[in-house]
C-alpha positions as CSV (number, residue, x, y, z in Angstrom):
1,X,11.3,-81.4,25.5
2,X,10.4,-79.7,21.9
3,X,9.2,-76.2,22.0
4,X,5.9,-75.7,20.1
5,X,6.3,-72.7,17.9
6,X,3.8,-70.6,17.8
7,X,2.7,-68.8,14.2
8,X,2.5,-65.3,13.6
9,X,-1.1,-64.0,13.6
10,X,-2.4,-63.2,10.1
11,X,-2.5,-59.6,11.3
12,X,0.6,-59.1,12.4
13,X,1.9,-60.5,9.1
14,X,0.1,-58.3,7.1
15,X,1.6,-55.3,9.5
16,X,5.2,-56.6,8.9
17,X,4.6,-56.9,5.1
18,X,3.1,-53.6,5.1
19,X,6.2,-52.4,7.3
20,X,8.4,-53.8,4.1
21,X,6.8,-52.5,1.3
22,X,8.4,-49.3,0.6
23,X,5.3,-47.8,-1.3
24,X,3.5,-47.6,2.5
25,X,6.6,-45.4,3.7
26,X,6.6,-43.2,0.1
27,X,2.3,-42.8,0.8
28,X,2.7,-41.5,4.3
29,X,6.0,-39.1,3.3
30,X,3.9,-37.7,1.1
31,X,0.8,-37.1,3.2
32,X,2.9,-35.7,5.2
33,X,4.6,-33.2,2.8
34,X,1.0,-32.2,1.8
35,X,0.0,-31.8,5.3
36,X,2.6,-29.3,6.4
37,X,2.2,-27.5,2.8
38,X,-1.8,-27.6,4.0
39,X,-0.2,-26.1,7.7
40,X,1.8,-23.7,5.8
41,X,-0.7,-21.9,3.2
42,X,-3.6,-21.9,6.2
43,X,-0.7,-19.7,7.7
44,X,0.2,-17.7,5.1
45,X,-3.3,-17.2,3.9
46,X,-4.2,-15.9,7.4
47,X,-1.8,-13.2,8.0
48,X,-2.5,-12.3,4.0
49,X,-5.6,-11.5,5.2
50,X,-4.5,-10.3,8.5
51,X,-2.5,-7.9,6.7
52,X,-5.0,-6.7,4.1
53,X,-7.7,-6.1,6.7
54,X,-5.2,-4.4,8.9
55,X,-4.5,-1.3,5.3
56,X,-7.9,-1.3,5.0
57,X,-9.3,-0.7,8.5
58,X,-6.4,1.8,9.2
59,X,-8.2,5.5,8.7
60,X,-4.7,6.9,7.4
61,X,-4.0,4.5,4.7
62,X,-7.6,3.8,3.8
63,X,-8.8,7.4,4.1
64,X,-5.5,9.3,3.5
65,X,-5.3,13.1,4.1
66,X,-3.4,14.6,0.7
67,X,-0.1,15.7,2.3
68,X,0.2,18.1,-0.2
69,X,2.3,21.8,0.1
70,X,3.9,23.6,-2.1
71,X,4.9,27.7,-2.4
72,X,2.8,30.6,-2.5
73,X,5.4,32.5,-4.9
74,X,7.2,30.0,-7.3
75,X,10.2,30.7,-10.0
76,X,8.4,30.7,-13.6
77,X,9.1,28.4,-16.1
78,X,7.5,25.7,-18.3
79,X,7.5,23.0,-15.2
80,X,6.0,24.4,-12.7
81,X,2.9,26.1,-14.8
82,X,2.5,22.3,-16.1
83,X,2.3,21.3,-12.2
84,X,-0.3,23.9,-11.5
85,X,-1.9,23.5,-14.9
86,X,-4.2,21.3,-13.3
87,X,-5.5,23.5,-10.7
88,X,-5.9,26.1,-12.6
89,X,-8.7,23.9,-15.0
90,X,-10.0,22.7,-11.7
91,X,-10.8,26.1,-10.6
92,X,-8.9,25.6,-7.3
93,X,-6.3,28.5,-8.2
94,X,-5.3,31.1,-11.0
95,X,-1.5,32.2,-11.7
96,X,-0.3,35.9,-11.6
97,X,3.1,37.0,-12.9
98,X,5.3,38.7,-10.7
99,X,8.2,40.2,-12.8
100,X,11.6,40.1,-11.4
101,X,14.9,37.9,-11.8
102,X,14.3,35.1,-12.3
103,X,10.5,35.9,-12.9
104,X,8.5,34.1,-11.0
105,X,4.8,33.5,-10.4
106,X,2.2,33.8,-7.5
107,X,-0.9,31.0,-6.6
108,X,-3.7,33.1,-5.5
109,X,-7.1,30.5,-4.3
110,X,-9.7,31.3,-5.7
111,X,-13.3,31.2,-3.5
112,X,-13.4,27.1,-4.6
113,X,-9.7,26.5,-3.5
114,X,-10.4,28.5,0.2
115,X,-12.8,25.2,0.4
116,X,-10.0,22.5,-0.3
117,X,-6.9,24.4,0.7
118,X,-5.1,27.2,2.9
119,X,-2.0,29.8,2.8
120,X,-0.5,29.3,5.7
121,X,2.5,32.4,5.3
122,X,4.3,31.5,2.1
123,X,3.0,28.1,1.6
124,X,-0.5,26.6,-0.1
125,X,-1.9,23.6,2.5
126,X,-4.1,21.0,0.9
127,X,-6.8,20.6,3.7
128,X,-8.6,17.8,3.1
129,X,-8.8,14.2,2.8
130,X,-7.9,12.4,-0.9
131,X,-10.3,9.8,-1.1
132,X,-11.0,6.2,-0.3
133,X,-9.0,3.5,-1.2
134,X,-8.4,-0.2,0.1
135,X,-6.3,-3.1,-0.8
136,X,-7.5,-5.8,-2.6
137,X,-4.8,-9.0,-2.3
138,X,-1.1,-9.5,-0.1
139,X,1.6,-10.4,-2.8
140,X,4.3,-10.7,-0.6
141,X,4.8,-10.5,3.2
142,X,7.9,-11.5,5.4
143,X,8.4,-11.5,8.8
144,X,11.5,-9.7,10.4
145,X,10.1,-9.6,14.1
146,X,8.6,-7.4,15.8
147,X,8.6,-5.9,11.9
148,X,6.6,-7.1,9.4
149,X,7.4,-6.1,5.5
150,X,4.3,-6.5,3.1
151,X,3.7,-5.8,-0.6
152,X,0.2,-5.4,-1.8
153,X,-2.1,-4.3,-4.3
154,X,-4.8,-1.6,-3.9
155,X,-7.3,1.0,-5.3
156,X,-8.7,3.9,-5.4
157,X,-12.7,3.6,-4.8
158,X,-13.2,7.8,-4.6
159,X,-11.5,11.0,-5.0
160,X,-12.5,14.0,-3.4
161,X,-13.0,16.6,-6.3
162,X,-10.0,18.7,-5.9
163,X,-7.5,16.2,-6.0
164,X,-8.0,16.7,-9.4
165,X,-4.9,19.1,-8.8
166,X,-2.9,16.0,-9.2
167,X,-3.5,15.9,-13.2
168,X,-2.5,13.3,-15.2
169,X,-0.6,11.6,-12.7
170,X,-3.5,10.5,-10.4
171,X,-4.0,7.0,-10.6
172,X,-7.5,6.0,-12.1
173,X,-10.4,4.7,-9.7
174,X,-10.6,0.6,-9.9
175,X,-7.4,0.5,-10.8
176,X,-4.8,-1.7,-9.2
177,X,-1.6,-0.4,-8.2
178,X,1.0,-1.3,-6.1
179,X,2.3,-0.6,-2.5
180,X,4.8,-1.5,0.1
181,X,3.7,-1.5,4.2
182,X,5.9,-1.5,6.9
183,X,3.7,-2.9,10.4
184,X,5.0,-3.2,13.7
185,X,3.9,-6.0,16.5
186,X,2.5,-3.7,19.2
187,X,0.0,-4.9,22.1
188,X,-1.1,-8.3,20.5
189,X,-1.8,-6.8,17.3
190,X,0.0,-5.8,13.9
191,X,-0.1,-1.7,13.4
192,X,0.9,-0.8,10.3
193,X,3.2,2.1,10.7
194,X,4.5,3.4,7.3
195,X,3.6,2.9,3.5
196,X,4.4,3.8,-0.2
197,X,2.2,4.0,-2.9
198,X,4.4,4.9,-5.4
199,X,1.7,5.8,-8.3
200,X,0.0,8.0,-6.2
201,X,3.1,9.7,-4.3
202,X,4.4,10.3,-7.4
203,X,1.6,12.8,-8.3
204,X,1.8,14.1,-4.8
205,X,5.7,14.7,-5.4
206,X,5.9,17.1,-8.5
207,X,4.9,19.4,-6.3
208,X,7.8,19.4,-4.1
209,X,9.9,20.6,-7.3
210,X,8.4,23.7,-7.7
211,X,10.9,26.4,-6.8
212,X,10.3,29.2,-4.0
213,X,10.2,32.5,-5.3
214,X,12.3,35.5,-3.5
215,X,9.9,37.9,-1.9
């Protein structure tokens, strides 16, 4: 007895050619390449903004105190009045020279500087807050866990007056500078834990150079 064949159903021939055609198989590679790019920037683009939002509604880095310090009697030369130039226009401090070898120079506050700093025994102790800053965009970020390493851009919105005792070096307001953040996994959440603003630390730092004077 002769077996009746039985012919493939239109549909399932058009799902065989389609099977075949090696254009089908290039169409869905690529959707899914653009798919898991599509996975992979909604990812990036949320701890970007994770990361931004977690500078900016940190008191510390968005509301820095200046961690500024420096000595009450310092050796004299051309450096250090240039450092405390500054001051002196800002009516934060005058200079009075001491004598001796080397010579050297004392930083009395005047009634303006007892506002925005302190002597606390031989040192001068900023005592305020710097301003307000906040970053504006994540340019890099890479994930070491429970670490988290981020570079990012930021400004200054305000400066408290007397951080005018900074000088030239203080970067301008609106302007964009750069930074690097260190944040740490902790409870659920990202903490950021330790920064650099290089522009603005820079400023901050002259004033480590200044030299103690001997009493």
């Amino acid at each position: 007895m002769e077996e009746i064949g039985v012919s493939p159903s239109p549909f399932r021939m058009r799902a065989l050619a389609l099977l075949r055609d090696k254009r089908v198989w290039a169409a869905l590679l690529a959707a899914a390449v653009l798919l898991t790019a599509a996975v992979v920037w909604a990812a990036g683009s949320y701890h970007r903004a994770q990361a931004r939002n977690g500078l900016n509604e940190f008191a510390p880095f968005a509301n820095p105190a200046l961690e500024l310090m420096f000595p009450r009697l310092v050796i004299e030369n051309e450096a250090s009045r240039k450092i405390l130039d500054a001051g002196i226009r800002d009516g934060m401090w005058t200079l009075h020279a001491r004598g001796g070898t080397p010579p050297s120079l004392e930083v009395r506050l005047t009634n303006e500087g007892q506002r925005w700093f302190s002597g606390v025994g031989d040192q001068i102790v900023a005592t305020f807050t710097a301003g307000t800053r906040e970053a504006t965009r994540i340019e890099e970020l890479e994930d070491i866990f429970p670490s988290r390493r981020v570079r990012f851009r930021y400004r200054w919105t305000q400066y408290q007056s007397a951080s005018a005792v900074l000088g030239a070096g203080l970067p301008e307001i609106g302007q964009e500078q750069e930074g690097e953040a260190l944040f740490l996994y902790e409870n659920g959440q990202w903490r950021p834990m330790h920064w650099t603003t290089p522009a603005f630390d820079e400023a901050v730092d002259q004033f480590k150079s200044l030299e103690p004077a001997p009493r």
